[in-house]
ZADO-1210 file (C-alpha; in nm, 4 decimals, padded with zeros to 6 digits):
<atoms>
<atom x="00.0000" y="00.0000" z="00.0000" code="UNK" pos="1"/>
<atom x="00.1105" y="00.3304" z="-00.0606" code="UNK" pos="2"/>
<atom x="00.2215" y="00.5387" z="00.2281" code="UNK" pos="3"/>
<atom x="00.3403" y="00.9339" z="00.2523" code="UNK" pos="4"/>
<atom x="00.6988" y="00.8096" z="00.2277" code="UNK" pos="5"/>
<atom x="00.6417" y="00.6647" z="-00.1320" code="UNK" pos="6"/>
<atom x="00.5829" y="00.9624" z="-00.3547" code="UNK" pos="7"/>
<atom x="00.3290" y="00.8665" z="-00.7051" code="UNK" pos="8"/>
<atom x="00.4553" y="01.1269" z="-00.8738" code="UNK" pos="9"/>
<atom x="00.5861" y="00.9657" z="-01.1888" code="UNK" pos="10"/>
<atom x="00.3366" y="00.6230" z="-01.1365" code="UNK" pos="11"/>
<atom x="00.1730" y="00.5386" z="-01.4753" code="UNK" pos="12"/>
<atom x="-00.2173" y="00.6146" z="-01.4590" code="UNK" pos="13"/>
<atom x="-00.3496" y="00.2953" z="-01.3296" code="UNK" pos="14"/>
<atom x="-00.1137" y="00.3141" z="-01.0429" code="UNK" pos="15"/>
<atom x="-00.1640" y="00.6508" z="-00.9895" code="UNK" pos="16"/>
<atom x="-00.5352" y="00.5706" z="-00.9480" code="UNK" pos="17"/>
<atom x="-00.4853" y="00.2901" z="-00.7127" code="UNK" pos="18"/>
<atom x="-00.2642" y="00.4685" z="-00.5178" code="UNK" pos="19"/>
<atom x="-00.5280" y="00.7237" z="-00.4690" code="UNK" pos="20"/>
<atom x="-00.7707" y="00.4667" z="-00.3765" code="UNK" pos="21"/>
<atom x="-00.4696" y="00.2919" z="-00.1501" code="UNK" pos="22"/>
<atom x="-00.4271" y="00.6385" z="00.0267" code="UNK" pos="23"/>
<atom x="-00.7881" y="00.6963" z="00.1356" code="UNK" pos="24"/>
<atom x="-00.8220" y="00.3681" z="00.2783" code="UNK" pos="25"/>
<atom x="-00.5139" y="00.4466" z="00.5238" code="UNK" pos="26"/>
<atom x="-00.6105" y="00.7861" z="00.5711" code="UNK" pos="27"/>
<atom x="-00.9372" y="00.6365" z="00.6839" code="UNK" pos="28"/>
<atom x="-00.8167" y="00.4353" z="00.9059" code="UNK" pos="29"/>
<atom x="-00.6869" y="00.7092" z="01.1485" code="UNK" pos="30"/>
<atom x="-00.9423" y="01.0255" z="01.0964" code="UNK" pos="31"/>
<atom x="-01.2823" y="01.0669" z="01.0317" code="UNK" pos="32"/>
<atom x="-01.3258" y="01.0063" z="00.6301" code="UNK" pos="33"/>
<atom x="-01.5984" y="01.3001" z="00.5761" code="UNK" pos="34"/>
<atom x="-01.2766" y="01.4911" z="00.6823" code="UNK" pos="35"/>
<atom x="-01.0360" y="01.3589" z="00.4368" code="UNK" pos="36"/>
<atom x="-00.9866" y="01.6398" z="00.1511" code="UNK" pos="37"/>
<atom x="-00.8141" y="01.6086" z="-00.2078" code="UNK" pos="38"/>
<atom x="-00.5225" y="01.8365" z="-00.0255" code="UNK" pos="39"/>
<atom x="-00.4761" y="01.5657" z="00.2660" code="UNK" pos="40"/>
<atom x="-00.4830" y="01.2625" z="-00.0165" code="UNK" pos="41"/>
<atom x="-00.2409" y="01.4764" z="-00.2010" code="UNK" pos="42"/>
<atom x="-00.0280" y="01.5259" z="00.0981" code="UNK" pos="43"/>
<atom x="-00.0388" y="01.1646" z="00.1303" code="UNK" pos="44"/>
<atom x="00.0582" y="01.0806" z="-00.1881" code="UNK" pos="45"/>
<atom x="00.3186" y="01.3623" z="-00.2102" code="UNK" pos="46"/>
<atom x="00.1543" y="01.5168" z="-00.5512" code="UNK" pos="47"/>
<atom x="-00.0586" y="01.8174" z="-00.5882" code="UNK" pos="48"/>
<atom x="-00.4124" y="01.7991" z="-00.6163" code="UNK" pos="49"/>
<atom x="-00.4034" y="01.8969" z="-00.9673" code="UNK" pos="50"/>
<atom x="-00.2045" y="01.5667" z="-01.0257" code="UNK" pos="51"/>
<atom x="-00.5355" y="01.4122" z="-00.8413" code="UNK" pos="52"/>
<atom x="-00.7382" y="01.5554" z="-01.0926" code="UNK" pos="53"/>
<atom x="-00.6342" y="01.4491" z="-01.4185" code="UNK" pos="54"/>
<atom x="-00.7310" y="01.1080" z="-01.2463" code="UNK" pos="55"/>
<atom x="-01.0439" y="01.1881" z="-01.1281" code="UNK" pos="56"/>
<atom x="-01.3192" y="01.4299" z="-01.2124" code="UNK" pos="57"/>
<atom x="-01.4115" y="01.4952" z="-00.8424" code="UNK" pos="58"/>
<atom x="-01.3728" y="01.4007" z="-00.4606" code="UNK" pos="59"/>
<atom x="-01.7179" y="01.1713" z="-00.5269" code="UNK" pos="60"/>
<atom x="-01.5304" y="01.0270" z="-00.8240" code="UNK" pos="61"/>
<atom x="-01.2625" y="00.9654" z="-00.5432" code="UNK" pos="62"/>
<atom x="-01.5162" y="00.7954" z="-00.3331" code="UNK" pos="63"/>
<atom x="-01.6776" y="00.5950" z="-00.5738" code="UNK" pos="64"/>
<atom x="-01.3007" y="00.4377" z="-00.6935" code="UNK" pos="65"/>
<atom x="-01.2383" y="00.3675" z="-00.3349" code="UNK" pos="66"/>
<atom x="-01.6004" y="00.1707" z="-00.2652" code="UNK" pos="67"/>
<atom x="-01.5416" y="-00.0423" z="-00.5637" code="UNK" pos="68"/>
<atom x="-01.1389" y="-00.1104" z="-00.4606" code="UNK" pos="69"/>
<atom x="-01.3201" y="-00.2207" z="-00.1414" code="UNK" pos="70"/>
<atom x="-01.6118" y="-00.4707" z="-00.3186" code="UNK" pos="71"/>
<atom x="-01.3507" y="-00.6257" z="-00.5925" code="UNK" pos="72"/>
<atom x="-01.0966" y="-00.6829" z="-00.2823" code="UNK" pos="73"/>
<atom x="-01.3800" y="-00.8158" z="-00.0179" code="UNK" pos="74"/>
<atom x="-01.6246" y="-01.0214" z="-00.2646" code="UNK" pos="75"/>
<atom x="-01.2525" y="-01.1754" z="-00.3821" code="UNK" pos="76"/>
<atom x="-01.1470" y="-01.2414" z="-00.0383" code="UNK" pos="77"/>
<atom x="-01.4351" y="-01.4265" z="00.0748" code="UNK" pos="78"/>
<atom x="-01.5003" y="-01.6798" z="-00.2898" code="UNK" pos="79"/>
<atom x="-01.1255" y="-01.7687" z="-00.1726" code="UNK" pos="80"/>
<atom x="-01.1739" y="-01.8262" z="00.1859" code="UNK" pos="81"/>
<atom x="-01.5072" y="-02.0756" z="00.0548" code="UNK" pos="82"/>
<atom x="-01.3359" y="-02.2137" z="-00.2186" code="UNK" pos="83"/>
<atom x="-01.2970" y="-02.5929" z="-00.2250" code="UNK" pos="84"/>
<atom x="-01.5155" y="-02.6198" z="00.0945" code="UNK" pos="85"/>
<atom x="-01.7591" y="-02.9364" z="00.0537" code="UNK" pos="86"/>
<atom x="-01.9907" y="-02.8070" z="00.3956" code="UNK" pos="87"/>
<atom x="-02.1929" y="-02.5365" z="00.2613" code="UNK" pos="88"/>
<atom x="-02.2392" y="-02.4291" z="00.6658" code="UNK" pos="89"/>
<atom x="-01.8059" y="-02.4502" z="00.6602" code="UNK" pos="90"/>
<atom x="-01.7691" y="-02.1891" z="00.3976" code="UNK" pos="91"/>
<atom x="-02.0147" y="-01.9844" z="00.5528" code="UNK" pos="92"/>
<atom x="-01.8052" y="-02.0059" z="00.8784" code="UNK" pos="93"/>
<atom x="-01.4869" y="-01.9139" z="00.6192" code="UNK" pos="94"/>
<atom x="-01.6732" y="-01.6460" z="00.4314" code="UNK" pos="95"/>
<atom x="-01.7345" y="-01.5098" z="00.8191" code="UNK" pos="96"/>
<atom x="-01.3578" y="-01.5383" z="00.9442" code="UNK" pos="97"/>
<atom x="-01.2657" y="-01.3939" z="00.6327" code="UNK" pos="98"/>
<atom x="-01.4026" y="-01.1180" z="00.6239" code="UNK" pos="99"/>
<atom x="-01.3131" y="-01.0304" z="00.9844" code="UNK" pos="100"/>
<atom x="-00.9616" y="-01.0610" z="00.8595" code="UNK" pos="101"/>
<atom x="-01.0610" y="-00.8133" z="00.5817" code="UNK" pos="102"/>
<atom x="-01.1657" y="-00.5915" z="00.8505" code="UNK" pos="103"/>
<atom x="-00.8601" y="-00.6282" z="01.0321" code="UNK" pos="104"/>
<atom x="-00.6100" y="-00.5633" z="00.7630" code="UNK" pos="105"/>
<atom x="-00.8400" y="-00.2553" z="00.5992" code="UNK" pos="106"/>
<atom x="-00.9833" y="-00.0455" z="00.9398" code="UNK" pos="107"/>
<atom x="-01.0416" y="00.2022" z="00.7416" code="UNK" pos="108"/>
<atom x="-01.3053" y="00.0664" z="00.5147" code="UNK" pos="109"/>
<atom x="-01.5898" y="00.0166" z="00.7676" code="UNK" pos="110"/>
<atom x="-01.5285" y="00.3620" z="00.8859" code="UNK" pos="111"/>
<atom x="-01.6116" y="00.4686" z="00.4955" code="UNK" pos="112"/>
<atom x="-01.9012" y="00.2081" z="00.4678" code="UNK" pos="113"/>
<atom x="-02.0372" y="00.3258" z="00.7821" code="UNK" pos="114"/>
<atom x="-01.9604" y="00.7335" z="00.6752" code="UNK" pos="115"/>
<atom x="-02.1745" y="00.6513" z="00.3430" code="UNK" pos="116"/>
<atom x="-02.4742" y="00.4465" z="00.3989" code="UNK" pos="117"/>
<atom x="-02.6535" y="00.7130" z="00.6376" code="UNK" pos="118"/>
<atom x="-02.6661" y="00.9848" z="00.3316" code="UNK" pos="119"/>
<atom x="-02.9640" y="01.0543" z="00.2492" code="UNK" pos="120"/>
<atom x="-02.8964" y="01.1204" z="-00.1396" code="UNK" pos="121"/>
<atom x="-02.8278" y="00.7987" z="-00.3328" code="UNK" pos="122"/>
<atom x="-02.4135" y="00.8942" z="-00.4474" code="UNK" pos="123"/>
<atom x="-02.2276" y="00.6509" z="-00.6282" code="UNK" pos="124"/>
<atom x="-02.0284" y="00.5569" z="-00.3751" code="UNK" pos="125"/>
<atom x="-02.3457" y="00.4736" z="-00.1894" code="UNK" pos="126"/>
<atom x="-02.4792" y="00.3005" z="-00.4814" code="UNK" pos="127"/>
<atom x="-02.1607" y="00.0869" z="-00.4999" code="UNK" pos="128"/>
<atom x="-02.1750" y="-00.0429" z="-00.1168" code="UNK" pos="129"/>
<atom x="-02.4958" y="-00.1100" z="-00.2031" code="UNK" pos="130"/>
<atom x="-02.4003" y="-00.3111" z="-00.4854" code="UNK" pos="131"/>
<atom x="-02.1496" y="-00.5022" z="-00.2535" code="UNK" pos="132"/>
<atom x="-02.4321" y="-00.6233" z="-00.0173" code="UNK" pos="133"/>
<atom x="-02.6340" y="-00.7400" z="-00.2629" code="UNK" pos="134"/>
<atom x="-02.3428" y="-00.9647" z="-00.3858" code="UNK" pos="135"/>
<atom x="-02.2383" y="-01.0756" z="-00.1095" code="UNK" pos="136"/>
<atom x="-02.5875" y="-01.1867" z="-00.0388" code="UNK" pos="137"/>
<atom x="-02.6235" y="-01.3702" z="-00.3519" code="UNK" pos="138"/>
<atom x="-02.3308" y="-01.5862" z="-00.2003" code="UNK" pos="139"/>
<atom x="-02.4793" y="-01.6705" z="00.1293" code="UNK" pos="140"/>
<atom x="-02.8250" y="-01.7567" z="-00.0565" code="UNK" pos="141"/>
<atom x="-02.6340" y="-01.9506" z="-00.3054" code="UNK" pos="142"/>
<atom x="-02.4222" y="-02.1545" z="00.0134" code="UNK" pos="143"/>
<atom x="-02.7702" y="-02.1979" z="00.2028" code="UNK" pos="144"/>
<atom x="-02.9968" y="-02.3334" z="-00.0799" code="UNK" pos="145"/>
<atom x="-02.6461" y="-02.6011" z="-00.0915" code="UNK" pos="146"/>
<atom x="-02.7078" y="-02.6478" z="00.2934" code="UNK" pos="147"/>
<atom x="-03.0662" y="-02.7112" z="00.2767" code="UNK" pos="148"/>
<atom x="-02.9901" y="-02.9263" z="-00.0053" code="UNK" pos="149"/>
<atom x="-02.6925" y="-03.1630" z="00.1786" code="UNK" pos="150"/>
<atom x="-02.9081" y="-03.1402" z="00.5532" code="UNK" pos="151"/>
<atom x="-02.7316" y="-02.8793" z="00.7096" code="UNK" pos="152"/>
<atom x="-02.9695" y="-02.6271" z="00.6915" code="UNK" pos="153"/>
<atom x="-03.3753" y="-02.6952" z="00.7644" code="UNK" pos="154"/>
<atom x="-03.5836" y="-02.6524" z="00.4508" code="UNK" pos="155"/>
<atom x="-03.7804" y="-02.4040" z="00.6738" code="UNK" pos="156"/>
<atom x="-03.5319" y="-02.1274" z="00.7026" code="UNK" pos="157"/>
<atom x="-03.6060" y="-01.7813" z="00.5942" code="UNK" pos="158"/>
<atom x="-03.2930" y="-01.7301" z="00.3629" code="UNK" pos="159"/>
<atom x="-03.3341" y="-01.3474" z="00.3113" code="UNK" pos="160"/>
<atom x="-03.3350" y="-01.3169" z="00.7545" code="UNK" pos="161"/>
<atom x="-03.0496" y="-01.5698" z="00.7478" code="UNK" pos="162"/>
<atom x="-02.7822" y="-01.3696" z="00.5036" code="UNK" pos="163"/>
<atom x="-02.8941" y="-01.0053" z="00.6280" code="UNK" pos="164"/>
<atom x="-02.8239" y="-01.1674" z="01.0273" code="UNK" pos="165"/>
<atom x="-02.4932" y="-01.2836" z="00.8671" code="UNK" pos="166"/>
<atom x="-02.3795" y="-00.9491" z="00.7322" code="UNK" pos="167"/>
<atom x="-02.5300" y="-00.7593" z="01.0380" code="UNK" pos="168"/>
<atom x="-02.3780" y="-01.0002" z="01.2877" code="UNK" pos="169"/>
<atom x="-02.0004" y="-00.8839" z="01.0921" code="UNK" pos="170"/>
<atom x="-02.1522" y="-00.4946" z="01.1475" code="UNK" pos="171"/>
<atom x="-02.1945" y="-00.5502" z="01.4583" code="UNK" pos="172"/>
<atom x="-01.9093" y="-00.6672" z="01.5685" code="UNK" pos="173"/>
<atom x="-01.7152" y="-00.4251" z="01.3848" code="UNK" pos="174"/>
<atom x="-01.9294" y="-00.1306" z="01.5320" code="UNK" pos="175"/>
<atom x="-01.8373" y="-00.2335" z="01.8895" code="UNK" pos="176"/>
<atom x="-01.4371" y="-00.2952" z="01.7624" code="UNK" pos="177"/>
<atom x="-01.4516" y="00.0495" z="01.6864" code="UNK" pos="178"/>
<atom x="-01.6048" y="00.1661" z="01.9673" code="UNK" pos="179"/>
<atom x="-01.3796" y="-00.0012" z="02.1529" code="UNK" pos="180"/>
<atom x="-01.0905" y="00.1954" z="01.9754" code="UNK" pos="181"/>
<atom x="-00.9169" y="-00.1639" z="01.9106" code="UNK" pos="182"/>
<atom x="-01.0288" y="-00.3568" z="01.5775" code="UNK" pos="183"/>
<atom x="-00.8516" y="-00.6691" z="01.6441" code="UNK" pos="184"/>
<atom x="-01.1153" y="-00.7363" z="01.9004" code="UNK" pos="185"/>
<atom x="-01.3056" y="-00.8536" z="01.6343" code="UNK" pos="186"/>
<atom x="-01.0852" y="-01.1396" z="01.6150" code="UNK" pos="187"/>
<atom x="-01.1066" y="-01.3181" z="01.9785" code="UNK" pos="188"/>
<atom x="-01.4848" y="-01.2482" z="01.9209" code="UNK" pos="189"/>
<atom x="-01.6165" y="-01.3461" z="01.6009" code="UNK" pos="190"/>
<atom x="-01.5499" y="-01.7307" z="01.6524" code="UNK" pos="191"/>
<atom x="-01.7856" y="-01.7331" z="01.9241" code="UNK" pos="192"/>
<atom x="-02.0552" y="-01.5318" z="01.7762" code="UNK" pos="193"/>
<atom x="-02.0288" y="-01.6938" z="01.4686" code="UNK" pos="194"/>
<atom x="-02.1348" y="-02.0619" z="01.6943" code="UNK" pos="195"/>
<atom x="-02.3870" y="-01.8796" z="01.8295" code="UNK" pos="196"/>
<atom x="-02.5530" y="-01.7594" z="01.4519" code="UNK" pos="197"/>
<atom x="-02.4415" y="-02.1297" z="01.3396" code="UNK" pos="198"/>
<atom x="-02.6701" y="-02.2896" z="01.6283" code="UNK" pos="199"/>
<atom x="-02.9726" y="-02.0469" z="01.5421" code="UNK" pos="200"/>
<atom x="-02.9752" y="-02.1244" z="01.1653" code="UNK" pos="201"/>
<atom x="-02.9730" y="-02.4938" z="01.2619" code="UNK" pos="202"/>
<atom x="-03.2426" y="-02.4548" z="01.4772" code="UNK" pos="203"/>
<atom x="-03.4709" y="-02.2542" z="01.2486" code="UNK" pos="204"/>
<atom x="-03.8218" y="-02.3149" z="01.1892" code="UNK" pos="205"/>
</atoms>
């Protein structure tokens, strides 16, 4: 990742776009991202904002490059952690673990995700995260309708409750990490919560 002691000033344009991207993640991690300018990503970066710019039309533009960075990298993350899993209810459990990792590595992003969703007008960026949960929920349906299939699951489960519990159950957890001012919380605590969600799903009816 790019940090303020690599300077981008002679990266070719697809770097110089990631880097961007790269430099509002870690900037998020550490102040409020509604605060973070196109002078403080410049500073970052070590270019001027004019170099910023003739990458990107605007600071939404900006935004928008970032929430995508953060689907490709997070939907990617997760179809590895499930790949080659034969328990549908196991790759759920890796998709989970996963993505705490994610969190982990990236404590920036929820801070974003977080920041956007409460807008009121429907940006891009918005529409993006939006875009994420709806494919990431296409996964879990697509890993339960296997469960119900194999046993592990009861036919009677409400799949729609079941995947938004999943993804709210990560929120969660990642709310009170940050609350908490330490994200690797999230660690020690997600096994245990993640038993608890396994049992329930089980146990629907």
């Amino acid at each position: 990742m790019t940090t303020s002691n690599t300077p981008t000033k002679h990266l070719p344009a697809d770097e110089r776009r990631a880097a961007t991207v790269e430099s509002v993640v870690a900037l998020a991690a550490s102040c409020n991202p509604s605060d973070i300018t196109t002078a403080a990503i410049a500073e970052h970066m070590q270019v001027t904002q004019g170099a910023l710019f003739r990458h990107f039309p605007s600071k939404d533009a900006i935004w928008e490059a970032t929430m995508g960075w953060v689907a490709e990298r997070l939907l990617s993350r997760i179809d590895r952690a499930a790949k080659g899993i034969a328990s549908p209810l196991a790759a759920m459990e890796a998709m989970f673990m996963s993505h705490v990792e994610f969190v982990v590595a990236h404590p920036g992003v929820p801070r974003m995700m977080f920041g956007e969703l409460p807008r009121a007008e429907l940006t891009p960026a918005k529409r993006m995260a939006q875009t994420l949960i709806q494919r990431y929920g296409e996964r879990l349906h697509g890993l339960m309708a296997q469960a119900k299939a194999c046993g592990e699951l009861p036919p009677e489960l409400d799949n729609e409750a079941a995947a938004t519990l999943f993804i709210g159950t990560i929120q969660g957890l990642v709310m009170q990490s940050l609350l908490a001012g330490d994200v690797t919380r999230i660690r020690r605590d997600a096994p245990r919560v993640f038993d608890i969600y396994r049992r329930g799903i089980r146990s629907a009816a």
